[in-house]
DRENDO-1510 file (C-alpha; in Angstrom, 1 decimal, always signed):
<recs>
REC; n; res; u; v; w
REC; 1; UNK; +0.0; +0.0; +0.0 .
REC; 2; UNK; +2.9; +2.7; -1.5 .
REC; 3; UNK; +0.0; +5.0; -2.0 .
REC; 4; UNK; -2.0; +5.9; +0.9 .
REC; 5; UNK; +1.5; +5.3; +2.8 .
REC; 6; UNK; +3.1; +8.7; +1.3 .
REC; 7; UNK; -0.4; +10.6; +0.7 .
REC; 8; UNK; -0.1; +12.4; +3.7 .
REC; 9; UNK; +3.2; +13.4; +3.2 .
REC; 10; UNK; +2.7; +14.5; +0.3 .
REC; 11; UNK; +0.5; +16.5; +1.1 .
REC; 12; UNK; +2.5; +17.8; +4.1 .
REC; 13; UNK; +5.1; +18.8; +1.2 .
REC; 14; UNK; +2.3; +20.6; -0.3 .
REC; 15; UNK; +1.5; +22.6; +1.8 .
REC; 16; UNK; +4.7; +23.0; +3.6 .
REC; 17; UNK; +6.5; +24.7; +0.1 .
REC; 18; UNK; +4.3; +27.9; -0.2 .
REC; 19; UNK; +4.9; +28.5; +3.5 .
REC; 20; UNK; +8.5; +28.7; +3.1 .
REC; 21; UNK; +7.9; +30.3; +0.0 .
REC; 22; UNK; +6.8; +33.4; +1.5 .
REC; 23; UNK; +8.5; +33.1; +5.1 .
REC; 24; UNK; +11.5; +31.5; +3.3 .
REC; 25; UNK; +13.6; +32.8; +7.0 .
REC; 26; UNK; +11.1; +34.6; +9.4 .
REC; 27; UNK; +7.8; +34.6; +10.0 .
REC; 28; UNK; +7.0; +38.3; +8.8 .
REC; 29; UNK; +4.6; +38.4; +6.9 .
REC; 30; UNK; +1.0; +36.8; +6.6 .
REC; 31; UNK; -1.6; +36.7; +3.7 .
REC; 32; UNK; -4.6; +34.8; +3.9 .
REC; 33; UNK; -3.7; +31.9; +2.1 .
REC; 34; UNK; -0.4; +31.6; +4.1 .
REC; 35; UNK; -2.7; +31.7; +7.2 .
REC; 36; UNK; -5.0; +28.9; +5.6 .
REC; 37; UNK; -2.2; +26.6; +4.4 .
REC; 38; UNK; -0.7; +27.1; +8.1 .
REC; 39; UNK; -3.8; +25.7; +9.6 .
REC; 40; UNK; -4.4; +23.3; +7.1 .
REC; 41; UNK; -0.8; +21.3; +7.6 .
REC; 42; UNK; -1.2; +21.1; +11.3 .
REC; 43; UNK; -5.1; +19.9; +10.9 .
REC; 44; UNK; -3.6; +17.2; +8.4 .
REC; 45; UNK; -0.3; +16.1; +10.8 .
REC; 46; UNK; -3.2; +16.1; +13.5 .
REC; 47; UNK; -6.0; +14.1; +12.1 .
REC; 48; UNK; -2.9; +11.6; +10.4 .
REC; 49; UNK; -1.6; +11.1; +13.9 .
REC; 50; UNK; -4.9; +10.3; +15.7 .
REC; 51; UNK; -5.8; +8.4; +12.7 .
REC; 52; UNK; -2.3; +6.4; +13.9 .
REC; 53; UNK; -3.2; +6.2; +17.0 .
REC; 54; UNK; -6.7; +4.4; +16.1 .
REC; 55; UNK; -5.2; +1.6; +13.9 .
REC; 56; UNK; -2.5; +1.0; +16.5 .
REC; 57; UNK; -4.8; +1.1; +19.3 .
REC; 58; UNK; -7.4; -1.5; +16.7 .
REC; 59; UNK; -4.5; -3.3; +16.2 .
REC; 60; UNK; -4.1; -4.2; +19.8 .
REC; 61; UNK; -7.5; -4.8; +20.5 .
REC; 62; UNK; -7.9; -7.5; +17.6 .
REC; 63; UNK; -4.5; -8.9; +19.2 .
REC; 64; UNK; -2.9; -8.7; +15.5 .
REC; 65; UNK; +0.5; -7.4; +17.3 .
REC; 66; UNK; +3.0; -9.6; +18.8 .
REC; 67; UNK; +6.1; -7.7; +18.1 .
REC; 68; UNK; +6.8; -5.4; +21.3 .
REC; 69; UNK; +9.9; -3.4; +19.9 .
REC; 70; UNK; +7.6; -2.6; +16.9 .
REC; 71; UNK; +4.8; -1.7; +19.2 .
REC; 72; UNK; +6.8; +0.5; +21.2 .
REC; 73; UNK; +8.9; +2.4; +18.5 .
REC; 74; UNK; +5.4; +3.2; +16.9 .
REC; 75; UNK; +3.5; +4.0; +19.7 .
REC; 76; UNK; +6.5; +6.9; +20.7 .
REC; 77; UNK; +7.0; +7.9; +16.9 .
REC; 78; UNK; +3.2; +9.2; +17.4 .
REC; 79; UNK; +3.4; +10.5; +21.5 .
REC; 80; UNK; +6.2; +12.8; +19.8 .
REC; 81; UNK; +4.2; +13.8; +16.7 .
REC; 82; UNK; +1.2; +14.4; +19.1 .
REC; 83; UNK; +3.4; +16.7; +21.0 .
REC; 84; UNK; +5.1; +18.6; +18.0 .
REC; 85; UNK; +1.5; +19.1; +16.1 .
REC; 86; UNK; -0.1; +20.3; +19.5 .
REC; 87; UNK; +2.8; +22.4; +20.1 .
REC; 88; UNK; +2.3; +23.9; +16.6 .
REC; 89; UNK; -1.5; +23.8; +16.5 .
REC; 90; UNK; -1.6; +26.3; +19.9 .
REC; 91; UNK; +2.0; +28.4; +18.5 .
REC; 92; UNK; -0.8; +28.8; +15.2 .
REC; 93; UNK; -3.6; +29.8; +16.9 .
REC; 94; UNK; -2.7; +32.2; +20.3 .
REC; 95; UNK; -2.9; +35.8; +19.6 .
REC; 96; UNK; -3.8; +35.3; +15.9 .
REC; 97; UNK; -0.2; +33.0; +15.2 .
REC; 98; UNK; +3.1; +34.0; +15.3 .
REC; 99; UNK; +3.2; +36.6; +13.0 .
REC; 100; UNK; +0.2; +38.4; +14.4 .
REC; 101; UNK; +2.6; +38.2; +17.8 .
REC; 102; UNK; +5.6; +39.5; +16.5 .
REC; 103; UNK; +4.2; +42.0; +14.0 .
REC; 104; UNK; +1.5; +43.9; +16.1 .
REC; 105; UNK; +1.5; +45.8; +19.6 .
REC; 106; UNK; +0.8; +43.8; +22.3 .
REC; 107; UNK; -2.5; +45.7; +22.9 .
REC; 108; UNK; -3.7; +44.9; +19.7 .
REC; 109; UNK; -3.7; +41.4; +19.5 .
REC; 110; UNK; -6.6; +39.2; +19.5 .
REC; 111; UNK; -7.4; +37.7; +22.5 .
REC; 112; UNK; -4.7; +35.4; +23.9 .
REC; 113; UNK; -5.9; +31.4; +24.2 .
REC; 114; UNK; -3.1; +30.5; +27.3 .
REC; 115; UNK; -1.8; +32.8; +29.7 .
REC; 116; UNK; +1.9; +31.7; +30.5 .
REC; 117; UNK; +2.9; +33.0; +33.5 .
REC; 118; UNK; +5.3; +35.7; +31.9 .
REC; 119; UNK; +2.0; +37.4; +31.7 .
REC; 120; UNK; +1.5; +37.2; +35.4 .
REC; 121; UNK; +4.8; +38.1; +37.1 .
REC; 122; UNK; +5.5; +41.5; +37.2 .
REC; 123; UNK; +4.8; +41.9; +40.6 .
REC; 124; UNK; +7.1; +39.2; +41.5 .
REC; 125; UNK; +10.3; +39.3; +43.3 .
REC; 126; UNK; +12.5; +41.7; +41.0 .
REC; 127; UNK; +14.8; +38.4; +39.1 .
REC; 128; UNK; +11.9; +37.0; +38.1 .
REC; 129; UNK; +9.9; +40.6; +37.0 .
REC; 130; UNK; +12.6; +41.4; +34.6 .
REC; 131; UNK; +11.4; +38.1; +32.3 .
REC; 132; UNK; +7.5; +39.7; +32.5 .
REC; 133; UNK; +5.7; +40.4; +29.6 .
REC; 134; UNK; +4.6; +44.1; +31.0 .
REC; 135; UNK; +9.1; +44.3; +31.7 .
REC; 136; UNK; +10.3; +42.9; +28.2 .
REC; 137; UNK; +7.7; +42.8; +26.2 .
REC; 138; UNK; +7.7; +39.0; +26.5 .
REC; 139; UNK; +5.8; +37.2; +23.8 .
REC; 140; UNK; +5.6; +33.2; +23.7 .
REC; 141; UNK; +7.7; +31.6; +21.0 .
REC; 142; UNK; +7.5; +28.0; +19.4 .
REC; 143; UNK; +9.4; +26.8; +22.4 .
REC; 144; UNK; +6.7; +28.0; +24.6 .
REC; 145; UNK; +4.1; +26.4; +23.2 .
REC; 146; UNK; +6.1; +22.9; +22.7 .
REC; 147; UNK; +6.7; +22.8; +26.4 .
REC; 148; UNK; +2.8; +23.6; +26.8 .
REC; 149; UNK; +2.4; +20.1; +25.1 .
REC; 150; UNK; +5.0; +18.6; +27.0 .
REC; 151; UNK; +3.6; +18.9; +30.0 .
REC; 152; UNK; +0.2; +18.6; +28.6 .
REC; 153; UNK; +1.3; +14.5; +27.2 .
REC; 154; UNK; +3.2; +13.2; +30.3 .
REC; 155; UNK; +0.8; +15.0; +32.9 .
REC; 156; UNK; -2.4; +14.5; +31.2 .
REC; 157; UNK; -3.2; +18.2; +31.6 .
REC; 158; UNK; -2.2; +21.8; +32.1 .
REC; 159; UNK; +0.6; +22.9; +34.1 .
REC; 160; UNK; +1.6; +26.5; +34.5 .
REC; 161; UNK; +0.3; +27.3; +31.4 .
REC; 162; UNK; -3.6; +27.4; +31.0 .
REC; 163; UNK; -6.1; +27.2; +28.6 .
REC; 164; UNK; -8.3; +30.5; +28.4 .
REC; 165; UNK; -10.8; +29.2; +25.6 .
REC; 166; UNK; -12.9; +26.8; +25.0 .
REC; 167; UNK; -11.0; +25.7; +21.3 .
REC; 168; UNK; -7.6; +25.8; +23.7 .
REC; 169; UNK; -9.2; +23.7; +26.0 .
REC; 170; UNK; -10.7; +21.0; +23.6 .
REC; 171; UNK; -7.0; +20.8; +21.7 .
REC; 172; UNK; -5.6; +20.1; +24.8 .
REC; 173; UNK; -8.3; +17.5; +25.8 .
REC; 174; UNK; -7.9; +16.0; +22.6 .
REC; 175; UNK; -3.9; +15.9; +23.4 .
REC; 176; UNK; -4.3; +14.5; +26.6 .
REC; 177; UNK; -6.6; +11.6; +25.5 .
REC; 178; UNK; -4.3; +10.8; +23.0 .
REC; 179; UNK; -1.3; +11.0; +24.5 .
REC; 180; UNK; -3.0; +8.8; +27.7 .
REC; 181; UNK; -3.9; +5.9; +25.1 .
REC; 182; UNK; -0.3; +5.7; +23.9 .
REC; 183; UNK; +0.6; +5.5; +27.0 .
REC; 184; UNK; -1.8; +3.3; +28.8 .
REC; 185; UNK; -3.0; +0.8; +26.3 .
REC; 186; UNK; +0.0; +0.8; +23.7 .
REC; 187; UNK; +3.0; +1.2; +26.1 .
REC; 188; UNK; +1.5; -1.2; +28.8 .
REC; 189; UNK; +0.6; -4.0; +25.4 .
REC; 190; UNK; +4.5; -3.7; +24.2 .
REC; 191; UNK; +6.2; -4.0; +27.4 .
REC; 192; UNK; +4.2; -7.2; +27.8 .
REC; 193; UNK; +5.3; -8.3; +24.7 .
REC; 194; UNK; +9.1; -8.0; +24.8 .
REC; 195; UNK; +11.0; -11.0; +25.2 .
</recs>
């Protein structure tokens, strides 16, 4: 099955080449369709992932695996996708996306979907007030956002980063459900199996 094998990365590619065609080293500028193509690679990665996730987690229901080195190497080739397209998904969508962040005045930005807690501590003792948003005009990068789903996978849930609305709420729900069926049914299944 070559085909539906290498249709979502193809796709992927797709999509990928007229981002980098008009960000080809920062993220600058932003038209429409750059915005669209944006959200449409990490819905793809997303849906591809969970779609994984099902026939690995069908797979073990049926009892069609019996190779635990397999099972294990697949099952954490999709927990680190699930954290990378999470990561991205909530880097694409806070604040109206990255280059909305960088671009515009703080005050002008859409409404923000987490508040880190750089937003929080400028009243705090004076080493840790100078790393503030309100001190240095602190705004989350992609790191931010890929420790979000960090701690989001291996604690099943926010940590000092939370979800202000309801779509940042359900992508993290969706993340956590995931990333506890990797880990519960698929991790628990392969250790079993290894001889």
């Amino acid at each position: 099955m070559a085909g539906p094998r290498y249709l979502v990365p193809a796709l992927e590619l797709l999509l990928l080449l007229p981002l980098i065609a008009i960000n080809p080293r920062r993220f600058t500028k932003q038209t429409r369709l750059s915005r669209l193509l944006s959200l449409g690679l990490v819905l793809v990665i997303a849906l591809a992932n969970l779609v994984s996730l099902g026939f690995l987690v069908n797979a073990l229901v049926a009892s069609k695996v019996d190779d635990g080195k397999a099972l294990l190497l697949a099952s954490l080739q999709i927990w680190l996708t699930n954290i990378i397209v999470f990561g991205l998904a909530f880097w694409e969508l806070d604040r109206g996306g990255p280059v909305e962040r960088t671009q515009r005045a703080r005050k002008d930005l859409p409404p923000a979907d987490f508040r880190f807690s750089q937003d929080e501590n400028h009243d705090a003792v004076s080493e840790v007030a100078t790393t503030s948003s309100k001190s240095s005009d602190w705004v989350p990068t992609l790191v931010d956002y890929l420790y979000v789903s960090v701690t989001n996978s291996t604690a099943f849930s926010p940590t000092d980063t939370m979800p202000l609305t309801s779509r940042a709420k359900m992508l993290m729900s969706v993340e956590s459900i995931a990333a506890l069926l990797t880990s519960i049914l698929v991790i628990a299944r392969g250790v079993s199996l290894i001889k």
